[in-house]
C-alpha positions in Angstrom: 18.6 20.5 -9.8 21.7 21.8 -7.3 20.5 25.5 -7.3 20.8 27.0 -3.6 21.6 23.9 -2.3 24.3 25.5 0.4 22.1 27.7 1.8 21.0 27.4 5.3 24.0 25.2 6.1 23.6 25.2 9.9 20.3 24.2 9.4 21.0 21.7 6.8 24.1 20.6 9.0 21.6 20.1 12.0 18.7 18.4 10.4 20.4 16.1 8.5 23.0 15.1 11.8 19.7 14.6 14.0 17.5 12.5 10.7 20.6 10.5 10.6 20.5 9.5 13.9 16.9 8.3 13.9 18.0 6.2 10.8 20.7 4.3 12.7 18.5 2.4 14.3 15.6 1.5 12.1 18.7 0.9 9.6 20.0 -2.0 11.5 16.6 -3.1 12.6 15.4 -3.5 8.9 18.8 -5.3 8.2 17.9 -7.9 10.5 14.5 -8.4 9.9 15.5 -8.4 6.1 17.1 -11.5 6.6 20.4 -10.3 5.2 21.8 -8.4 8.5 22.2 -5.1 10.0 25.2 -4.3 7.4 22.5 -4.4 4.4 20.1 -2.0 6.3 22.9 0.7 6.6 24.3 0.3 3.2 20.9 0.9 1.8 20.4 4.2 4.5 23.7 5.1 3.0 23.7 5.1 -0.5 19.6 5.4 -1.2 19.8 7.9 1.3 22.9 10.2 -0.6 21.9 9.6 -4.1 18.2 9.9 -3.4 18.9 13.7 -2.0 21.5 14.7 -4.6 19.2 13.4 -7.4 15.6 13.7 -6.0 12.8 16.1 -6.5 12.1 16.9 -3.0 14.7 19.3 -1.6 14.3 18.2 2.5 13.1 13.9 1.9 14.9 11.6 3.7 15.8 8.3 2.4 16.6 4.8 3.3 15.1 1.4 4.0 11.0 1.8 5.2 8.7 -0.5 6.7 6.7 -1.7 3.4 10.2 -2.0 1.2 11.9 -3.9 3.8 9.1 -6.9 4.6 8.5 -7.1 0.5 12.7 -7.5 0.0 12.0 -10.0 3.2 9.7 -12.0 1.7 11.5 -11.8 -1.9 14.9 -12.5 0.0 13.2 -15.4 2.0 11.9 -16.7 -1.3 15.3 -16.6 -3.5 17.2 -18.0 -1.2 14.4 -21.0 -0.7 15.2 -21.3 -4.5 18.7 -21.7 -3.6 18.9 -24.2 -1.3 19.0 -22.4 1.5 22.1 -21.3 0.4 22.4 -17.4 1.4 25.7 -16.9 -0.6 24.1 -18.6 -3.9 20.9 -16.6 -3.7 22.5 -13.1 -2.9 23.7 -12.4 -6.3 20.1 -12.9 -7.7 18.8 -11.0 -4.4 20.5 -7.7 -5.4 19.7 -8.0 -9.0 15.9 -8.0 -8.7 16.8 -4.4 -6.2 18.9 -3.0 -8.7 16.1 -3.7 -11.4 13.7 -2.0 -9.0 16.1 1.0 -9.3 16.3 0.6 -12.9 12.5 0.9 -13.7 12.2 3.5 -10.7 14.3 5.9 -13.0 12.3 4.6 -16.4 9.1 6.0 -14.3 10.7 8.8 -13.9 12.1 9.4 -16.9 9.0 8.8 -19.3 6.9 10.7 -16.7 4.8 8.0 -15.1 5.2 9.6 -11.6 2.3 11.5 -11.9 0.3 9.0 -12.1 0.9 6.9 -9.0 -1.8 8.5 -6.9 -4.0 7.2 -8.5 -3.6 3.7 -6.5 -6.9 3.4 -4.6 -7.1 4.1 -1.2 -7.9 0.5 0.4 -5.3 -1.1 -1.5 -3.0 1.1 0.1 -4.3 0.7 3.6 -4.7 -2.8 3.5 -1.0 -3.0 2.5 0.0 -0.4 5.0 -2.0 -2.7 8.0 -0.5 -6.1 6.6 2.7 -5.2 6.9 2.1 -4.1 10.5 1.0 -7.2 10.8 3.8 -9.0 8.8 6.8 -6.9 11.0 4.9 -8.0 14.4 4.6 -11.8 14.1 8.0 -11.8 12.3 9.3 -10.3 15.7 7.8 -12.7 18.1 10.5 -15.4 17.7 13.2 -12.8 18.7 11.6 -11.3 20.9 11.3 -14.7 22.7 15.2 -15.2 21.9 14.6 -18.0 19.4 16.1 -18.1 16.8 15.7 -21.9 14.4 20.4 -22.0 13.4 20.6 -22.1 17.3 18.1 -25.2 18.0 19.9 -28.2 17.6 17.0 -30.6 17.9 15.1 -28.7 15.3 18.2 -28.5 12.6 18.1 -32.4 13.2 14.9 -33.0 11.5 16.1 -31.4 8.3 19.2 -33.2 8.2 18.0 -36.0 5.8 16.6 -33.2 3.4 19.9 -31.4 3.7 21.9 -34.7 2.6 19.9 -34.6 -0.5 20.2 -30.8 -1.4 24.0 -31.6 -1.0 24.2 -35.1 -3.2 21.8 -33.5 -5.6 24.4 -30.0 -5.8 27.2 -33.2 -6.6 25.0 -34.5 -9.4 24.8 -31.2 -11.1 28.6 -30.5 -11.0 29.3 -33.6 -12.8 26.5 -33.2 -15.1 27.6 -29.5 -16.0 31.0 -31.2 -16.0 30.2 -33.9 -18.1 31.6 -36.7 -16.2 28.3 -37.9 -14.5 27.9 -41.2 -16.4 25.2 -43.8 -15.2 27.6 -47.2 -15.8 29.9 -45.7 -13.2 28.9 -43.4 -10.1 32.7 -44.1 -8.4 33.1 -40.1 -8.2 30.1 -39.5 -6.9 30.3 -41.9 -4.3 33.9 -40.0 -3.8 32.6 -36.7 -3.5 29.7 -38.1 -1.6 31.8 -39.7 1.0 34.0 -36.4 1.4 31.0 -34.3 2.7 31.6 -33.7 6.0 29.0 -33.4 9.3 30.0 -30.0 9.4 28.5 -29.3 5.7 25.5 -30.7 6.9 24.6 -29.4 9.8 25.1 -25.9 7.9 22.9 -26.8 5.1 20.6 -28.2 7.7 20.8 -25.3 9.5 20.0 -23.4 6.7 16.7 -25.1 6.2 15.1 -25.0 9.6 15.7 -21.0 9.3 13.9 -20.9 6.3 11.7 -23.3 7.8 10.7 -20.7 10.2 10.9 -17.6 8.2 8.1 -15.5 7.4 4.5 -15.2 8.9 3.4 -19.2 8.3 7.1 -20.1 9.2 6.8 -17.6 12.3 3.3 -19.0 13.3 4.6 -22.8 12.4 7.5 -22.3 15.0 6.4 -20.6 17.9 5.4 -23.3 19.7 8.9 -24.4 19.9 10.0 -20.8 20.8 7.7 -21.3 23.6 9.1 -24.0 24.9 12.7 -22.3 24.5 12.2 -19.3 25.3 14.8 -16.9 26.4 13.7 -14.7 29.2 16.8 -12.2 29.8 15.9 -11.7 25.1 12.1 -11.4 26.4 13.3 -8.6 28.8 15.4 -6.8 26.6 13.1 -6.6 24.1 10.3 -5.2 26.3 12.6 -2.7 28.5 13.4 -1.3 24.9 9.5 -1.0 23.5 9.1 0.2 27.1 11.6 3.1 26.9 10.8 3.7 23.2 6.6 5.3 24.1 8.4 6.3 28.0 10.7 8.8 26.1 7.9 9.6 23.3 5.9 10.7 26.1 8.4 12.9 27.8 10.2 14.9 24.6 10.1 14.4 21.3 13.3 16.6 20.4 15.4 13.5 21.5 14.6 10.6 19.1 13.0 7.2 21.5 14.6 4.5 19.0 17.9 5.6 19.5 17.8 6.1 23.5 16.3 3.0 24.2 18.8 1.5 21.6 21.9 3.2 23.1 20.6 2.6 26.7 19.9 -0.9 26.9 22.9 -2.4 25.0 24.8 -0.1 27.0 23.3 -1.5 30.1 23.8 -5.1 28.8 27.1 -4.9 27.2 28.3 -3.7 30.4 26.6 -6.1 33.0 28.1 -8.5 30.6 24.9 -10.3 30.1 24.4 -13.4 27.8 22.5 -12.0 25.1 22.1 -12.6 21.2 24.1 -10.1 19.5 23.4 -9.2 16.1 25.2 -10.4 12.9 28.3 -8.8 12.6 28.7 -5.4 10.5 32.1 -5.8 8.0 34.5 -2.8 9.0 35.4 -0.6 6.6 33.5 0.7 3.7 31.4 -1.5 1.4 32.5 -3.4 -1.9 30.9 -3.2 -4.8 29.1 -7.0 -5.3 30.0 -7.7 -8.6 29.2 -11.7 -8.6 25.3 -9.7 -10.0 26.9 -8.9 -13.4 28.8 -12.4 -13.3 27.4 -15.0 -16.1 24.2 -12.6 -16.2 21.8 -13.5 -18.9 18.4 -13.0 -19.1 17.4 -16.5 -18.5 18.2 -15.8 -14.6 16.6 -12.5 -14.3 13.3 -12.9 -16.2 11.3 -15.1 -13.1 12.0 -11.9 -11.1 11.3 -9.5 -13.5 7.1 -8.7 -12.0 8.7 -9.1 -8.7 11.3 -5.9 -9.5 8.2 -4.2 -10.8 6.2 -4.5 -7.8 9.6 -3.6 -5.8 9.8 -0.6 -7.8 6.4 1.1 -7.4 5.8 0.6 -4.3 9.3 2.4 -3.5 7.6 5.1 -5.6 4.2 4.7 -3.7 6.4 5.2 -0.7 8.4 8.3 -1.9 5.9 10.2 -3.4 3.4 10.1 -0.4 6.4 11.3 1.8 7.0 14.0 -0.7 3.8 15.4 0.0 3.8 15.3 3.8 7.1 17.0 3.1 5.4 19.8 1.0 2.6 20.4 3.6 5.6 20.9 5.8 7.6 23.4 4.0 4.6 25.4 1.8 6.5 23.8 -1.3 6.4 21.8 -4.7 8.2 18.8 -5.1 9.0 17.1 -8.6 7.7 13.5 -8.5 9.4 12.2 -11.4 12.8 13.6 -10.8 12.1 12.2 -7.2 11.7 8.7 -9.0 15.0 9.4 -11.1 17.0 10.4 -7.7 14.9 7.1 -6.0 16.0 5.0 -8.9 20.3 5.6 -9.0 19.8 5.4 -4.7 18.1 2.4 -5.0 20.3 0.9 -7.9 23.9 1.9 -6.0 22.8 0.4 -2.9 22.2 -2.7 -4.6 25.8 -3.0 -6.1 26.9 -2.7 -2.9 24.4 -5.2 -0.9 22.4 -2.5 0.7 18.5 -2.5 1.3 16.4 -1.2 -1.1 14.2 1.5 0.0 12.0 4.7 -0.2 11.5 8.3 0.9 11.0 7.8 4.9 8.3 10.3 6.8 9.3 10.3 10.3 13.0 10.7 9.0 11.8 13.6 6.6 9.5 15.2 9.2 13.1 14.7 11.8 14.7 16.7 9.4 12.1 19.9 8.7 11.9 20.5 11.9 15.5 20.1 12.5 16.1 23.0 10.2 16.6 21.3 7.2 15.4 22.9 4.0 17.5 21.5 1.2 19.3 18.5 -0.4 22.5 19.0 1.6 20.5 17.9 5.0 20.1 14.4 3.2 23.3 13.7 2.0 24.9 14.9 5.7 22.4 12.4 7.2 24.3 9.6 5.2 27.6 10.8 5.5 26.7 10.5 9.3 26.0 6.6 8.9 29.4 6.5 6.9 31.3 8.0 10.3 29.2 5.6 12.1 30.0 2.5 9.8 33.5 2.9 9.9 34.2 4.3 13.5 31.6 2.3 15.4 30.7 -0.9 13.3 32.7 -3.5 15.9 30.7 -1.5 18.5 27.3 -1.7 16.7 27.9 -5.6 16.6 27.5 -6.1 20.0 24.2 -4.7 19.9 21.1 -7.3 21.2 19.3 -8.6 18.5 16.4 -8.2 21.1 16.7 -4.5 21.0 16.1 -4.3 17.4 13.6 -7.0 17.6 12.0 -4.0 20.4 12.4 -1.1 17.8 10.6 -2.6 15.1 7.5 -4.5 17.2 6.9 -0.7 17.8 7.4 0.0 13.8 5.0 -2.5 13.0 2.7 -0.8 15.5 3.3 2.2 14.4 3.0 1.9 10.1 -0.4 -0.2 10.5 -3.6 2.3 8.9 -5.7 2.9 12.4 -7.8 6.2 10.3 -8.9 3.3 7.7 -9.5 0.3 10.3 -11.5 2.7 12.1 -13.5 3.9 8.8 -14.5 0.2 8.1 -17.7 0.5 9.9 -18.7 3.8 7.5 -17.1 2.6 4.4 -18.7 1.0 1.5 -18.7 -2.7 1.7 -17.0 -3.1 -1.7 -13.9 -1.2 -0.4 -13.8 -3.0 2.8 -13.8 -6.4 1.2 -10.8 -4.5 -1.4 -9.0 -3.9 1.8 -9.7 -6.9 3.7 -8.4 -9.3 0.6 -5.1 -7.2 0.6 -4.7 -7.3 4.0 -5.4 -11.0 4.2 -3.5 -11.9 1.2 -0.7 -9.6 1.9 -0.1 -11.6 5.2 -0.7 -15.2 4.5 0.2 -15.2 1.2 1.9 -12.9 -0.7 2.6 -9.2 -0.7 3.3 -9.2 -4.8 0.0 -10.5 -5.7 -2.0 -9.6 -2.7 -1.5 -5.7 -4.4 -2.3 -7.0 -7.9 -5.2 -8.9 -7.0 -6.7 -5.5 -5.1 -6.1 -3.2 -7.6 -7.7 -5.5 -10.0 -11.1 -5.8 -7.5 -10.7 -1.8 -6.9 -10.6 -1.2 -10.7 -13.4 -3.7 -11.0 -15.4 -2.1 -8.9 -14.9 1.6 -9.4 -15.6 0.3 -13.2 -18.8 -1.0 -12.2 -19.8 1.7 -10.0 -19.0 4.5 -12.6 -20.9 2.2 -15.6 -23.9 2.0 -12.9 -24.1 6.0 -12.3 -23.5 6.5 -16.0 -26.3 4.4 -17.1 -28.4 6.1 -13.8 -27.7 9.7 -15.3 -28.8 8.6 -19.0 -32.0 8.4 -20.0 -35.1 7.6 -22.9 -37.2 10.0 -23.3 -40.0 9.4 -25.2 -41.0 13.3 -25.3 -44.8 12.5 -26.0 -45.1 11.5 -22.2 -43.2 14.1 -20.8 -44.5 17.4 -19.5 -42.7 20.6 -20.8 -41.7 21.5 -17.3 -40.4 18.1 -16.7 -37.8 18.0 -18.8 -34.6 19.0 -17.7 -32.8 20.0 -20.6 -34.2 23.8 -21.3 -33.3 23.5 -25.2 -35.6 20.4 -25.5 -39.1 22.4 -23.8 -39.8 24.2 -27.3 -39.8 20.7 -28.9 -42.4 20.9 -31.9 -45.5 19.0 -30.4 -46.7 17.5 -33.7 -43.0 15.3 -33.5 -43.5 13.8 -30.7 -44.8 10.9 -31.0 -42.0 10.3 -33.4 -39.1 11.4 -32.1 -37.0 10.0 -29.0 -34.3 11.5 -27.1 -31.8 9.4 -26.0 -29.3 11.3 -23.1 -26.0 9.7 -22.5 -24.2 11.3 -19.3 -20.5 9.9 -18.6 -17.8 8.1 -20.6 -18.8 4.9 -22.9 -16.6 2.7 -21.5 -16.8 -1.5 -21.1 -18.3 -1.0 -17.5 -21.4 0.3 -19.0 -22.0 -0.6 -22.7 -24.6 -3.5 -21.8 -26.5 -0.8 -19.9 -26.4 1.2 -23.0 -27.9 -1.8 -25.1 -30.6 -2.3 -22.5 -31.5 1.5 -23.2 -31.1 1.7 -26.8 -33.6 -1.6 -27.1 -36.4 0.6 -25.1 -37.0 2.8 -28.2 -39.9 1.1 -30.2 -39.8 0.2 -34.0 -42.3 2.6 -34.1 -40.2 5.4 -33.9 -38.6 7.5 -36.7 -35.8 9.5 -35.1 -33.9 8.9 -32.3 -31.6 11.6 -31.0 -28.6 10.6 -28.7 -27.1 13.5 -27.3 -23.1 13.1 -26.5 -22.7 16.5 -24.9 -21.5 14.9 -21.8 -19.7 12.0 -23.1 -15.4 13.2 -23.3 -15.0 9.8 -23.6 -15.2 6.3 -25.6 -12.9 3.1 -25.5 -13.1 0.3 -28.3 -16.1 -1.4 -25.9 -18.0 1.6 -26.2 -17.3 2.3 -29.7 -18.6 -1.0 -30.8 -21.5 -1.0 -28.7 -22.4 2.2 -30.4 -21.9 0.4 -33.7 -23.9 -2.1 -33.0 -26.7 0.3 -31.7 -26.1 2.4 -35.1 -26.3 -0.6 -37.1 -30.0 -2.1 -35.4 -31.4 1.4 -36.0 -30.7 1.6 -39.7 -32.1 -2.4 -39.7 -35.2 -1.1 -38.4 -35.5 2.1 -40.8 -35.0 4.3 -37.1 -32.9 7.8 -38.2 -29.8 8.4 -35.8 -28.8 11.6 -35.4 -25.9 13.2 -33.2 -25.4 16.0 -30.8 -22.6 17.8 -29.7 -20.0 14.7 -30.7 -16.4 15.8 -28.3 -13.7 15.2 -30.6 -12.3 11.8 -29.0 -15.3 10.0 -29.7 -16.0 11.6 -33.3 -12.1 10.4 -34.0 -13.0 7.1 -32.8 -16.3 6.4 -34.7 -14.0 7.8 -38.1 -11.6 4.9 -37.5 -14.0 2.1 -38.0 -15.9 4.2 -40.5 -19.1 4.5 -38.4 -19.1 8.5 -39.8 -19.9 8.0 -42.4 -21.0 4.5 -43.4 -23.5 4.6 -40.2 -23.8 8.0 -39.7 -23.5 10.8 -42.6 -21.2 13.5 -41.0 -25.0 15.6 -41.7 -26.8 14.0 -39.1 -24.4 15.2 -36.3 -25.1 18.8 -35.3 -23.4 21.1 -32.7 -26.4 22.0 -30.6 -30.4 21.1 -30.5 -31.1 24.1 -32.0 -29.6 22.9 -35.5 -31.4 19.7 -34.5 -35.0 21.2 -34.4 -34.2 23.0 -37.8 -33.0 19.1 -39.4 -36.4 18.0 -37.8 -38.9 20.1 -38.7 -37.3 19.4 -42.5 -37.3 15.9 -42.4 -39.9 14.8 -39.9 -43.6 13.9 -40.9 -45.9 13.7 -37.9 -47.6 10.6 -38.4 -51.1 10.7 -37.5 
């Protein structure tokens, strides 16, 4: 797992110093738009981003919060803390469990091997996800870009003030009740406790509320008429000069990463003109504390409502990894390991929850910073977070002062930048099945929810390919009634010597694809065009590797109105999965004596010609 990897250390030393650079940035900016703060975002580009190298399968990935992982934590973080009341300090405990579950079952799919199999999530699912969370990161944005922000608007945290009263006399009543004093002849302690809650406790629950109030894309799109009316035009400016120098310097070199120039130059310039800006939260100096309130009074009560939600966390983070694993090979001519990736993904992933990071992914522009950097092995990975350590501890009451505006800047250009343009384009040449697949994810992703917006498409997608492959199965088989076919007609060269005298009798039955539940009615409709009349009827599996429990009973039923209606059934070329399969219901040989299935036609003409009277 560690072989060579201190070779190439200048390159290594290089690469990883100039990918951890670009992370700084988009690290701070995810924080934000997380909703937990620009300290969570580098956590998570620190830890995910060591342990992730030192344990991955990919020798030069680069790893830390992405677009997709950070606006599904948003909307997961946005909807704990709804759960909570609001209350950020309640709700993080749960927060960081459901990551560090997603780095659980990240190294469980690694571990029993599952890794291999995530490509086989179908195309539009993935682009519609990809393009709604373009969508998701832009109109998240426009209320900071337009300086608004719903804790600063006093007029707006006024109209949840009645709601927050009743949050915090409804947090009283559960105290006693847990306590066991709340008794309903006597509510003089509540009316105590009541009376000591002060304005201050109010405004900050009611605070609380209106940001929640306007989190998220309906939240966003709920509020901006207010931001309108508020807005801030020295935040507007910021935020444009910053998307403006971001595609000015992407124009002129791309040796010098654009996030961080535009990031260093306009809080320079606005830190020094001493402008009145919104500065980010505040980063904690020092180096982060494990969060141990996750494993306080755990019990599996309070994890299992977020237990689908870690799962959908935890493949997509592998989704993410794996597809930047192979940009990565492409790169570098090599071969990475996807499920020790996953492992290495997993114990990133589940440390930087423990500490309050991020959770996150193997990044591409970060990965493809650090290839062409020089990097070439694990080493340029872990120096990339050991960079953001430096920076965390040296300049984090520095990178406070930064605008929020400026990140709000960086990632309007992310969330330009991750959307699928190859499959919007495509829509116009792609099957309509797929584009409704893709529209429904993208659609569902935005205004609803990411979690099942991906479940619900790769339910359609499966539905679909299902039906599509049960339709060109049932296209490729065939009836053939050989007394109205023409020898030179009949594509299967073994059949053309077919005794003349038998045909009348005999019918061929070709099955061409797995029997499977998307095309067993098809084979009913086939099997009841062979007429009573008939004596033999030969259905030839040669091209069936194939058969699931719907197919298998179909087949029994088929078996079973044949021997109703005197009609011999007789097998050829029967692949082993399917023969195993008919055995364990007894179909061979209740239904069909293991002597009426033959390895090739020619054994079947021999079985004929014995047991076939031409019927004049």
């Amino acid at each position: 797992m560690f072989k060579n990897i201190f070779t190439n250390i200048r390159g290594n030393l290089f690469g990883g110093i100039t990918a951890g650079i670009v992370a700084l940035p988009l690290a701070l900016a995810f924080g934000v738009q997380s909703g937990l703060g620009p300290d969570a975002g580098l956590y998570g580009a620190i830890f995910i981003g060591f342990f992730a190298s030192l344990f991955g399968g990919t020798n030069t990935q680069i790893s830390g919060p992405t677009a997709p992982m950070t606006a599904l934590s948003m909307v997961i973080i946005a909807g704990i803390i709804g759960a909570n009341d609001g209350d950020v300090a309640k709700a993080l405990p749960f927060i960081l469990m459901v990551f560090l579950l997603a780095g659980l079952i990240q190294i469980l799919i690694g571990v029993v091997g599952w890794g291999k199999y995530i490509k086989y999530i179908p195309y539009p699912v993935v682009s519609g996800f990809m393009t709604a969370i373009g969508v998701i990161i832009l109109v998240t944005q426009v209320l900071p870009v337009l300086g608004y922000y719903a804790e600063n608007d006093s007029e707006f945290i006024n109209e949840f003030k009645p709601q927050a009263e009743e949050i915090l006399l409804d947090n009283i009543l559960k105290d006693e009740a847990e306590e066991g004093i709340l008794v309903l002849e006597d509510f003089k302690e509540t009316v105590r406790r009541a009376d000591e809650i002060t304005e201050e406790e109010i405004i900050r629950e009611a605070s609380a509320l209106a940001k929640n109030k306007s989190s998220g894309v309906i939240g966003s799109l709920n509020t901006v008429s207010r931001a309108v009316k508020n807005v801030r035009w020295l935040e507007v400016a910021l935020a444009f000069l910053t998307i403006f120098l971001i595609y000015t310097f992407r124009r002129i070199t791309k040796k010098i990463p654009a996030t961080l120039i535009a990031l260093l130059v306009v809080s320079a310039g606005a830190i020094l003109l001493k402008l009145d800006y919104q500065p980010i939260k505040e980063i904690p100096a020092g180096f982060p504390m494990p969060n141990l309130d996750i494993f306080a009074n755990f019990s599996v009560s309070q994890i299992s409502p977020y237990i689908f939600t870690a799962i959908t966390l935890a493949f997509l983070g592998a989704i993410d990894s794996l597809l930047t694993s192979i940009v990565a090979d492409n790169m570098t001519k090599t071969k990475h390991k996807p499920n020790q990736e996953l492992i290495g993904q997993g114990i990133g992933n589940s440390l930087a929850a423990i500490f309050g990071g991020l959770p996150g992914a193997g990044a591409t522009i970060r990965t493809v910073v650090n290839i062409n950097s020089g990097g070439t092995t694990k080493l340029s990975g872990m120096v990339a977070a050991v960079l953001l350590v430096v920076i965390l501890l040296l300049l984090g009451p520095i990178a406070s002062q930064i605008p929020a505006a400026v990140l709000a800047g960086i990632l309007v250009t992310v969330g330009i930048g991750v959307m699928d343009y190859k499959g919007l384009k495509a829509i116009p040449n792609m099957p309509i099945s797929e584009v409704i697949v893709m529209l429904v994810v993208l659609v569902l992703s935005v205004f609803w929810n990411l979690i099942y917006a991906v479940g619900i498409g790769l339910v359609l997608a499966s539905l679909i390919f299902m039906k599509k492959l049960g339709d060109a199965t049932a296209a490729r088989s065939q009836i053939i009634p050989l007394s109205d076919a023409d020898e030179n007609d009949i594509p299967w060269k073994d059949e053309r010597g077919f005794p003349k005298e038998l045909k009348e009798e005999v019918y061929i039955k070709h099955l061409d694809g797995p029997m499977f539940f998307g095309n067993t009615n098809d084979f009913h409709e086939l099997a009841k065009g062979i007429p009573d009349t008939a004596s033999h009827v030969i259905i030839r599996m040669d091209k069936v590797p194939y058969m699931d429990q719907s197919g298998l009973y179909a087949m029994e039923e088929t078996l079973y109105r044949f021997s109703k209606t005197n009609i011999t059934a007789v097998l050829v070329h029967l692949e082993r999965q399917p023969r195993v399969m008919m055995e364990s219901i007894d179909i061979i040989p209740d239904l069909l004596p293991p002597e009426r299935i033959f390895e090739d036609f020619d054994e079947v003409l021999v079985y004929l010609n014995e047991n076939v009277e031409d019927v004049v």
